[in-house]
DSSP file (Angstrom, degrees, kcal/mol; ACC not computed):
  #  RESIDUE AA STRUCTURE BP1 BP2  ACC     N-H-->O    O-->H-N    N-H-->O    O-->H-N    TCO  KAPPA ALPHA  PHI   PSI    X-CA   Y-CA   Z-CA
    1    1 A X              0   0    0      0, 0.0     2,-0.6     0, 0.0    19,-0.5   0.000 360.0 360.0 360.0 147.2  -68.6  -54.6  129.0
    2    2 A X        -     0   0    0     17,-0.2    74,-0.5    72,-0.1    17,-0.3  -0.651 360.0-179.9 -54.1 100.6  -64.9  -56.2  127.9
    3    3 A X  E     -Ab  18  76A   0     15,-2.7    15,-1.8    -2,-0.6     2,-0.3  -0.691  17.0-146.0 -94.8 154.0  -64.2  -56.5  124.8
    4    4 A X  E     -A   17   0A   0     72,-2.6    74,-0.5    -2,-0.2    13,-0.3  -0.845  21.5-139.7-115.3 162.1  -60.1  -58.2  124.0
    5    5 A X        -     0   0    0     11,-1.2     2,-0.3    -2,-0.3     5,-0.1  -0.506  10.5-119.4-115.6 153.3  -58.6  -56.8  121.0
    6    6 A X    >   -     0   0    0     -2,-0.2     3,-0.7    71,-0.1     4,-0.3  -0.438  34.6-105.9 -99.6 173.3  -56.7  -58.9  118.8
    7    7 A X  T 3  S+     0   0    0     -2,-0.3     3,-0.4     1,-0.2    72,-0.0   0.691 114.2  59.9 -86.1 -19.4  -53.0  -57.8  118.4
    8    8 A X  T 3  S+     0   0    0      1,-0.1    -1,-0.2     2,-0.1     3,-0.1   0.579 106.3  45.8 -99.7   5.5  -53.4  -56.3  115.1
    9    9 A X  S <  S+     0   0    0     -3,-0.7     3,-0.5     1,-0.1    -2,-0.2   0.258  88.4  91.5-113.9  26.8  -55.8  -53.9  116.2
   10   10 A X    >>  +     0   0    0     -3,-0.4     3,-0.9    -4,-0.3     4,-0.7   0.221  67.5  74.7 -80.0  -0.7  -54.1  -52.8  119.3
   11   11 A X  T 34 S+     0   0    0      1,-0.3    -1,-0.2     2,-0.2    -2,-0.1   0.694  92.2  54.4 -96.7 -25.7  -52.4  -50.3  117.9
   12   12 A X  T 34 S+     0   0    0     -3,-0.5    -1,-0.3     3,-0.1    -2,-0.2   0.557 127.8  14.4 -86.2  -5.6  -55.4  -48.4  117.8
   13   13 A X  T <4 S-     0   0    0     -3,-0.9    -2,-0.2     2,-0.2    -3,-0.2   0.425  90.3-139.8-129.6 -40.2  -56.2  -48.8  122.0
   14   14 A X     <  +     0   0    0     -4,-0.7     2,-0.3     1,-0.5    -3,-0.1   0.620  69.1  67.4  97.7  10.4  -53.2  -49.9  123.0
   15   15 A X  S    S-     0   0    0      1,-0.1    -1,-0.5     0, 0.0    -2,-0.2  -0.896  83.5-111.8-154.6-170.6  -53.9  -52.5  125.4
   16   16 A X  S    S+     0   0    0     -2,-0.3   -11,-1.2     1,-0.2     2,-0.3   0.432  97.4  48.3-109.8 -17.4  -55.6  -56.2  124.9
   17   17 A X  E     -A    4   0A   0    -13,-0.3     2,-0.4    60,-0.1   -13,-0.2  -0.998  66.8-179.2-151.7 123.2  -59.0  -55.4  126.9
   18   18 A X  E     -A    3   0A   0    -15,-1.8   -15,-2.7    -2,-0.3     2,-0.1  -0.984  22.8-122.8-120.1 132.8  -61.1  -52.6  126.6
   19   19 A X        +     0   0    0     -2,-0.4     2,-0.3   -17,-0.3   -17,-0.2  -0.322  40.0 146.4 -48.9 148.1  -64.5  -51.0  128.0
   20   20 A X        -     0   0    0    -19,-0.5     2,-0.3    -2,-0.1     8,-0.1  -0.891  30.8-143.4 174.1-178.4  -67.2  -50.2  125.9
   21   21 A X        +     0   0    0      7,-0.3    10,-0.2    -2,-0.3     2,-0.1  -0.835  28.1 143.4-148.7 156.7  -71.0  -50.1  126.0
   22   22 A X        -     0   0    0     -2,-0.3    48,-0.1     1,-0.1     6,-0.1  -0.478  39.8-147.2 164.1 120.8  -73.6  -50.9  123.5
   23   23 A X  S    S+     0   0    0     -2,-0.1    47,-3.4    46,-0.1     2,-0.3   0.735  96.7  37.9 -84.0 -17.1  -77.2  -52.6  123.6
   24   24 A X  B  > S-E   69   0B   0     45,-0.3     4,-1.2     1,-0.1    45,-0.2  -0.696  93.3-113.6-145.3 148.9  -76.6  -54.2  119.9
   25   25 A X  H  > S+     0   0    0     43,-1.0     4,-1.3    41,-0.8    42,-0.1   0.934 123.0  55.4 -52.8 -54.7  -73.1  -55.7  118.6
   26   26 A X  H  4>S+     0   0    0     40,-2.1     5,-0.5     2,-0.2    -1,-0.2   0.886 102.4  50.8 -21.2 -70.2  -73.3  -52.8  116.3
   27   27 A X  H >>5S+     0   0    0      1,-0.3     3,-2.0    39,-0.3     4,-1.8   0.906 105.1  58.1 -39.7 -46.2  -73.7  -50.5  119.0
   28   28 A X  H 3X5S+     0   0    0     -4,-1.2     4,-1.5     1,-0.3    -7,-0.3   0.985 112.5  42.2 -57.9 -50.2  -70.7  -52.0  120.8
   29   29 A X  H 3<5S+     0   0    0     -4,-1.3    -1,-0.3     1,-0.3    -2,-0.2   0.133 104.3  59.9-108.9  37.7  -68.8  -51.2  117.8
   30   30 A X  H <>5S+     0   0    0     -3,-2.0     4,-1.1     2,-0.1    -1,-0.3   0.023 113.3  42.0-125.8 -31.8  -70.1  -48.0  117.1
   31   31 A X  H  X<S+     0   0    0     -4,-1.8     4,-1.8    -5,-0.5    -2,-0.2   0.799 101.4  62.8-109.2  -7.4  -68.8  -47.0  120.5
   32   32 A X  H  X S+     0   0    0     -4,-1.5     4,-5.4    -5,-0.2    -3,-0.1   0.958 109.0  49.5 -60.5 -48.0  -65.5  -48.8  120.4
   33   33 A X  H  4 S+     0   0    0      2,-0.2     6,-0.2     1,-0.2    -2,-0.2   0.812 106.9  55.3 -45.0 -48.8  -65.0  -46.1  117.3
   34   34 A X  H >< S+     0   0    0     -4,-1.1     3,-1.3     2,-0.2    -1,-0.2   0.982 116.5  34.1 -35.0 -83.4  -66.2  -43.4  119.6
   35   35 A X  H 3< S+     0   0    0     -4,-1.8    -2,-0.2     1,-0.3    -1,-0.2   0.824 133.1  26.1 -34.6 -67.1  -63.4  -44.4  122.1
   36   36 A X  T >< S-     0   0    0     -4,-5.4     3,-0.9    -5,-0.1    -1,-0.3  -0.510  91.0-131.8-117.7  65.4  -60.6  -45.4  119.5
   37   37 A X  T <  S+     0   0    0     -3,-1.3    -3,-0.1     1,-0.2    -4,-0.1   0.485  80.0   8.1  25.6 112.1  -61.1  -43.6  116.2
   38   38 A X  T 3> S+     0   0    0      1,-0.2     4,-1.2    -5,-0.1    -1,-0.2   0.345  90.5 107.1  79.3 -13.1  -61.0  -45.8  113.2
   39   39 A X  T <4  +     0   0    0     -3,-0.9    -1,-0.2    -6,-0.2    -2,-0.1   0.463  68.4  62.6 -85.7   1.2  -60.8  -48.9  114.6
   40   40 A X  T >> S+     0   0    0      2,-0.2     4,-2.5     3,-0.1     3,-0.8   0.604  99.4  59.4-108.4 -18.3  -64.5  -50.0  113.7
   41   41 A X  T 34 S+     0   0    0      1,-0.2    -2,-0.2     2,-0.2    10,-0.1   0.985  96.8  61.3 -73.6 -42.6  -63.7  -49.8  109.7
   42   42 A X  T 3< S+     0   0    0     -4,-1.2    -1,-0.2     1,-0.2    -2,-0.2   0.564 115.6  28.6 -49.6 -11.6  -61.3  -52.1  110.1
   43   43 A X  T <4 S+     0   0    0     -3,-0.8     8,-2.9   -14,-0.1    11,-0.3   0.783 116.3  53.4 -85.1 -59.2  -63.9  -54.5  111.3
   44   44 A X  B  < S-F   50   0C   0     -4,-2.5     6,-0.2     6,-0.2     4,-0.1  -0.335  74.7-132.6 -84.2 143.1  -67.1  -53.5  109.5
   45   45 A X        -     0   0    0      4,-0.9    -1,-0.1    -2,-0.2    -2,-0.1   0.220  28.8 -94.6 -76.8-147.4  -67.5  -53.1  106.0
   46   46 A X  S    S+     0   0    0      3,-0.1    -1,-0.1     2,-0.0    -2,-0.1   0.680 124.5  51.6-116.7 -57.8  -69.0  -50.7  103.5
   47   47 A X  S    S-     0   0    0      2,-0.2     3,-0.1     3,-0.1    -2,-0.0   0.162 124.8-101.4 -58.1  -5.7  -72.2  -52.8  103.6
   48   48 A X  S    S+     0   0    0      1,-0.2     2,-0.4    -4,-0.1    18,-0.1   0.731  82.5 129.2  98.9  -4.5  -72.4  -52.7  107.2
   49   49 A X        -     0   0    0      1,-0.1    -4,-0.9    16,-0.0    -1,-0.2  -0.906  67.4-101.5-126.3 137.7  -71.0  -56.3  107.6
   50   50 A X  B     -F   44   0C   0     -2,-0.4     2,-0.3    14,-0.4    -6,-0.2  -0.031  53.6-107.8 -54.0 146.7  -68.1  -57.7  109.8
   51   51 A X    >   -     0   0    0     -8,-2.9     3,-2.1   -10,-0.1    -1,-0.1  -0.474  22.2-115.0 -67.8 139.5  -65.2  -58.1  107.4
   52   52 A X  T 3  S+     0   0    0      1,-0.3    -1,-0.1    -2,-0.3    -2,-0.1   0.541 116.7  57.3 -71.0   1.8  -64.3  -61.3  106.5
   53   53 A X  T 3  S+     0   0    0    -10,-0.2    28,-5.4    27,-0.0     2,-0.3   0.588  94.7  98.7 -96.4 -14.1  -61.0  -61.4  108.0
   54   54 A X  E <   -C   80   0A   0     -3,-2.1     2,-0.4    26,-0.3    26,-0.2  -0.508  49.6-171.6 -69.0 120.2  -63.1  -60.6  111.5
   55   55 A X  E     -C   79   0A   0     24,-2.3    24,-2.1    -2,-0.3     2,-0.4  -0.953   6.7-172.4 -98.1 134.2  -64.1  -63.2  114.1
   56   56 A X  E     -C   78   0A   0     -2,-0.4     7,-4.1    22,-0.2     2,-0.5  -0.947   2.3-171.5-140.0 140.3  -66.3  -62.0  116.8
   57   57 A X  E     -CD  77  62A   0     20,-2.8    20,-3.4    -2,-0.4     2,-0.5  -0.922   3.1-168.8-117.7 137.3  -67.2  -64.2  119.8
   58   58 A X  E >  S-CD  76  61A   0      3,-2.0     3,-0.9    -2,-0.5    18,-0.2  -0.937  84.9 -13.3-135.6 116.4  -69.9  -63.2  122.4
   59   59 A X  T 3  S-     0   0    0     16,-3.5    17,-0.1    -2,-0.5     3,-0.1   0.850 128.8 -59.6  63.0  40.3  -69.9  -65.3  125.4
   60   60 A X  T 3  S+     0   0    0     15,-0.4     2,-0.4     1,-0.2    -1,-0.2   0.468 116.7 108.7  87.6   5.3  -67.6  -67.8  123.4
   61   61 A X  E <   -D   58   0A   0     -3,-0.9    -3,-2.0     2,-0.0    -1,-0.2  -0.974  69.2-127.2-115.2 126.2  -70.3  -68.3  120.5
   62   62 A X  E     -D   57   0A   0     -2,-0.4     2,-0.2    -5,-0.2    -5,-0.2  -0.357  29.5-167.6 -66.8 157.2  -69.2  -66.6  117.0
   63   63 A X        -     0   0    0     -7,-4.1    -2,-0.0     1,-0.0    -1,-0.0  -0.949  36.5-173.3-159.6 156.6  -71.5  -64.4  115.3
   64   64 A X        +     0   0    0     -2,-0.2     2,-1.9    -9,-0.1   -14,-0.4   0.150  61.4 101.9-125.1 -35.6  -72.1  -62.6  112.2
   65   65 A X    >   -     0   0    0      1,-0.2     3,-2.9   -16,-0.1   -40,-0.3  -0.537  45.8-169.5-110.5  90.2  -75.1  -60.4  113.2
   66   66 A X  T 3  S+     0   0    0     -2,-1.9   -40,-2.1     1,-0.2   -41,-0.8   0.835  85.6  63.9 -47.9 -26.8  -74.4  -57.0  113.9
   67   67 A X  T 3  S+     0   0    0    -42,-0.1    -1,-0.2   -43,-0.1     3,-0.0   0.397  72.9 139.5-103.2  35.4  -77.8  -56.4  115.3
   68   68 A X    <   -     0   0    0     -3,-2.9   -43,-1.0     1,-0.1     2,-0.4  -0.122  59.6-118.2   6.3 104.5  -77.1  -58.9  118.2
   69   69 A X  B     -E   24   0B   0    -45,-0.2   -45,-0.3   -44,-0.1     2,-0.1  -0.787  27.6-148.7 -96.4 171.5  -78.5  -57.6  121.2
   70   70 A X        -     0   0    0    -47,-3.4     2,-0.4    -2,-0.4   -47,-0.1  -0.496   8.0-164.1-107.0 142.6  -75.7  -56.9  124.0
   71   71 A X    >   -     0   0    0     -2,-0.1     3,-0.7     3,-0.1   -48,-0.0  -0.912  37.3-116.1-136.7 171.0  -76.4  -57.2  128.1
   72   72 A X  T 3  S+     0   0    0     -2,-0.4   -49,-0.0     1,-0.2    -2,-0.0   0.538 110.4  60.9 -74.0  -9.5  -73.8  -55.6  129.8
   73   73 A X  T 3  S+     0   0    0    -72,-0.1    -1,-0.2     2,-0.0   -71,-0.1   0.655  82.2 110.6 -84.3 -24.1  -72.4  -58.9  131.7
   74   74 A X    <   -     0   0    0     -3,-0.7     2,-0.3     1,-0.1   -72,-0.1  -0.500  68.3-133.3 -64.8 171.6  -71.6  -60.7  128.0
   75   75 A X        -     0   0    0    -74,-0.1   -16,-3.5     2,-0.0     2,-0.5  -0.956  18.3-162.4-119.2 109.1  -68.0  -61.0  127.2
   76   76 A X  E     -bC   3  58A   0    -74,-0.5   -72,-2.6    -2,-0.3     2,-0.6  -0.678   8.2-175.3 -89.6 120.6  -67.3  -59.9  123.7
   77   77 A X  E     - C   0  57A   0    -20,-3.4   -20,-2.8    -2,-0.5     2,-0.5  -0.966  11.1-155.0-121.0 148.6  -63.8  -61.2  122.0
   78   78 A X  E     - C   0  56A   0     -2,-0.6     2,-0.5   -74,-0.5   -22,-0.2  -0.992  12.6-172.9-113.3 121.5  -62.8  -59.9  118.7
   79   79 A X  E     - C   0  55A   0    -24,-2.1   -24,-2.3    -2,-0.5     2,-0.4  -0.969  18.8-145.1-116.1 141.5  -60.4  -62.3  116.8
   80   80 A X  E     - C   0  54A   0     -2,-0.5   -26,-0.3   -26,-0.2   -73,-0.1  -0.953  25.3-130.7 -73.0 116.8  -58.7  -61.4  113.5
   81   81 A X        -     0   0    0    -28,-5.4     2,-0.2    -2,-0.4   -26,-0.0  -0.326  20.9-133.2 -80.4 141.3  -58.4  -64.9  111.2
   82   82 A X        -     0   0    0      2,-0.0     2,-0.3     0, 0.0    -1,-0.0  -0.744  26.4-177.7 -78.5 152.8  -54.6  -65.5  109.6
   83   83 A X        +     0   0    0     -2,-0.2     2,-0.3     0, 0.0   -30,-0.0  -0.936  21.6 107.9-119.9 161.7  -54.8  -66.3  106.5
   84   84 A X              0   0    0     -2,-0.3    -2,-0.0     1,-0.1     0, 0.0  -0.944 360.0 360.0 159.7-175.4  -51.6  -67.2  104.1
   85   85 A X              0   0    0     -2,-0.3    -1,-0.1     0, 0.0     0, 0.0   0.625 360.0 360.0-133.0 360.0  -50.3  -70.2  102.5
């Protein structure tokens, strides 16, 4: 399926839309890591849990819940939130 990349984690695929495969959200981003090395701590925590600077939208609804199942037609977006003051 497509996932878009947010712009501060492009550095690691290099382009804005990516392939990747995965029955579970998890999965998805277990194989994004596969693909692009390193890029899935930057999402995930230590505990297993999207980072709190992490948005992730599937089919335009956020969620939270890495074990999410996947079909291969949703459209998966990954946002990174700004923060500052």
């Amino acid at each position: 399926m497509e996932v878009m990349i947010p712009t501060p984690l492009r550095s690691y695929t290099g382009k804005a839309f990516v392939e990747a495969e995965g029955r579970t959200l998890d999965a998805l981003l277990t194989d994004l890591d596969r693909r692009y090395p390193g890029i899935r701590f930057r999402m995930v925590d230590e505990q297993q849990q999207i980072r709190r600077h992490i948005r992730i939208f599937v089919n335009g609804h956020q969620t939270f819940d890495p074990a999410l199942e996947l079909k291969p037609s949703d459209e998966v977006s990954i946002v990174q939130a700004l923060s500052g003051g």
